[in-house]
Steps between C-alpha positions, in 0.01 A plus 500: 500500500125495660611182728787668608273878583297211733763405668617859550141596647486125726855614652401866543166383687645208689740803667237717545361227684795431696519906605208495650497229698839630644306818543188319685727287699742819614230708598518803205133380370168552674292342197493275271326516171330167343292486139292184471132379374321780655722831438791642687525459869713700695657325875647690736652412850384809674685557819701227406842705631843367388577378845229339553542299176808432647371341777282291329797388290699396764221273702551152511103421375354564183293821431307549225255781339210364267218586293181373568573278185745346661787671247853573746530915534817449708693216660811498711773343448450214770155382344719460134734268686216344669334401149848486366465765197630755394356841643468634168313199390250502790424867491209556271343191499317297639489336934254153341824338295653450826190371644290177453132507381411393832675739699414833283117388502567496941698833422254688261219601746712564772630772303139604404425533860825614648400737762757786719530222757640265197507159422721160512533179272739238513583400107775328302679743311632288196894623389653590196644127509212296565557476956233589689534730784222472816444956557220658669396793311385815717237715301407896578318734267721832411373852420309514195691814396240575191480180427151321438620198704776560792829248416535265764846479654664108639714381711626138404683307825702208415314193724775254401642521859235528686345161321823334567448593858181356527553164350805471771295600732228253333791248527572550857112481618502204335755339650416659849149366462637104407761530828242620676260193391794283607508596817179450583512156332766428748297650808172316388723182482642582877188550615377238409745226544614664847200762761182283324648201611611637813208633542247192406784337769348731792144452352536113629663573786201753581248304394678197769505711788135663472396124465715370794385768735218398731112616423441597842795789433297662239685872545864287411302336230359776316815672526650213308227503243574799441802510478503228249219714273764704491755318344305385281384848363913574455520190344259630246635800501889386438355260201322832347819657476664262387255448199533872469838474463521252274184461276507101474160520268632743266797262439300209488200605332475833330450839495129468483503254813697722704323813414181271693690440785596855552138584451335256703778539804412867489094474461522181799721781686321845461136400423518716175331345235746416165401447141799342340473454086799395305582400161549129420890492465560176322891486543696639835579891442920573573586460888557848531225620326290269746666560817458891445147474463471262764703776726316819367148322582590371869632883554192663352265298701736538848435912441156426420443307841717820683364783330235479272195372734332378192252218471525397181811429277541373113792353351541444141750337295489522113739455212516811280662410180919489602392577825347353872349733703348478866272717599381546902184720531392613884192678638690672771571853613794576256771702523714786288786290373691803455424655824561260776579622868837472601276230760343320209838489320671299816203243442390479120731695314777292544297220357371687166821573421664147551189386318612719254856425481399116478267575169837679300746198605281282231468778279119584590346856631277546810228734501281614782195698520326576822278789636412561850115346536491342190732177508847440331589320200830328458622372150798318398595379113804311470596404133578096413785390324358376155498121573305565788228750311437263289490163690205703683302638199124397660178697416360718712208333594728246696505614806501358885219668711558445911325702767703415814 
């Protein structure tokens, strides 16, 4: 008789329950009242009007209303689906079971600090199922409304498309970057095998006339000598760009080795003095991983010798656990990386942001920092594939010192 009196009072509460949330959800209730550990609390969703709620309803992102506990005041119905409960199971309790230990230590002081301009973290929400959905979670502080701490209202955006996007668009960079790398193979390969030897061609043939033309004639003479410096400064030229083109030392010998070159070719060109230091690698790094690197550096130091007027310039490559990272430090008059003149945009700009795009095709992030006066700093960390991590495991100490 007193099991089945239970069961009488569970089914009368569970559609109490139920009534309210249809209440809450339709718009006829403006509070809600809560008894836990530390007395009654009472909730309300002041100037919450029913067509607003409506509106919030119907939006394709979720939206949520929490205490500074973290416990769920309100939900729509498009954050249930996105955590793939039941609204009347996520109302009530609690935003960390859909959230890693990780993520809700990120999330925790944000919401301490959460001003009126708000706040953004990008967090996997974890589902009802076990799938894990990439959101960005916007956070604002609401009215206090009597209460000692003001609930905190969210807006949870779905990220799953937009990550897709990116790792297409990863996918194309990637593959514009290798047809790109082609293509200059194939011009390096031109010029060299075609103008060069054209060119070292005329070089004799200068060289033959200044030498066949008669001393007394000096004004013919010096013309032709001349002329044959010349050619022999485009010959030098044509082979630069073709190394350029096609880094034959990278190939050949290594990152480290063609990291030199650059260095030395730059410091021999310029007059800008270069302190190189680099980790011992003792197996090659991934091609790609090395030819981006090898790109990002010889763009870095071609803005340094166009814009920066700087006289002194460090370059530093170390291994950081799963990670290589190459860092280029100048002394020269800087620049706002987010403010560049339409002018400096036609000239540098251009180059950031293809350095940029060439550090995400192998997965690896570019930062810069830069102010005017003061120098800039470029950084790129590109993660290794586990073989290669741990084929080049070395202590720190090992290091290659060059001042070119």
């Amino acid at each position: 008789m007193q099991r089945g009196r239970e069961i009488t009072q569970l089914r009368k509460r569970l559609a109490d329950a139920e009534e309210t949330l249809r209440a809450i959800r339709s718009g006829e209730v403006d509070a809600v009242v809560v008894a836990g550990k530390q007395g009654t609390q009472v909730f309300t969703l002041e100037g919450a009007e029913h067509s607003y709620r409506v509106l919030i309803e119907s939006m394709n992102e979720g939206a949520l209303t929490l205490t500074a506990g973290l416990m769920i005041l309100y939900a729509n119905r498009c954050f249930s689906n996105m955590v793939k409960h039941p609204l009347e199971q996520v109302l009530g309790g609690s935003l960390r079971r859909f959230l890693s230990a990780t993520d809700e230590a990120r999330l925790r002081p944000l919401m301490k600090s959460a001003n009126k301009s708000g706040s953004k973290i990008q967090v996997m929400l974890r589902a009802g199922d076990g799938s894990l959905m990439p959101v960005q979670i916007s956070i604002r502080p609401l009215p206090k409304a009597g209460f000692k701490n003001a609930p905190l209202g969210l807006v949870v955006t779905d990220l799953t498309a937009a990550r897709r996007s990116e790792e297409l668009l990863r996918a194309l960079t990637h593959r514009l970057v290798h047809a790109q790398e082609t293509e200059r193979g194939r011009l390096a390969l031109e010029m060299h095998d075609t103008i060069t030897q054209m060119l070292c061609g005329v070089l004799v043939c200068s060289q033959t006339l200044a030498d066949k033309l008669p001393a007394r004639n000096r004004r013919a003479k010096g013309e032709a000598m001349r002329l044959h410096e010349l050619i022999c400064r485009t010959v030098e030229e044509a082979e630069r760009i073709s190394r350029d083109l096609r880094p034959g030392v990278l190939n050949l010998l290594g990152l480290v080795a063609g990291l030199h070159e650059i260095s030395t070719q730059f410091a021999n060109r310029t007059g800008v003095l270069v302190k190189l230091v680099c980790v011992q690698l003792i197996s090659r790094l991934p091609a790609d991983t090395e030819l981006t690197l090898y790109r990002i550096l010889q763009e870095t130091l071609k803005n340094v010798e166009k814009h920066a007027r700087a006289h002194h310039v460090t370059i530093h490559l170390a291994k950081l656990g799963e990670a290589v990272k190459l860092t280029v430090n100048d002394d020269g008059i800087g620049f706002d990386p987010d403010r560049l003149p339409a002018v400096e945009k036609g000239k540098s700009g251009f180059g950031l942001l293809g350095m940029r795009e060439r550090a995400s095709s192998v997965g690896g992030v570019l930062k810069i920092k830069s102010v005017r006066r003061a120098g800039t700093e470029i950084d790129i960390q590109i993660p290794l594939p586990p073989e290669a991590a741990a084929a080049n495991r070395v202590p720190r100490k090992l290091l290659t010192k060059a001042k070119v």
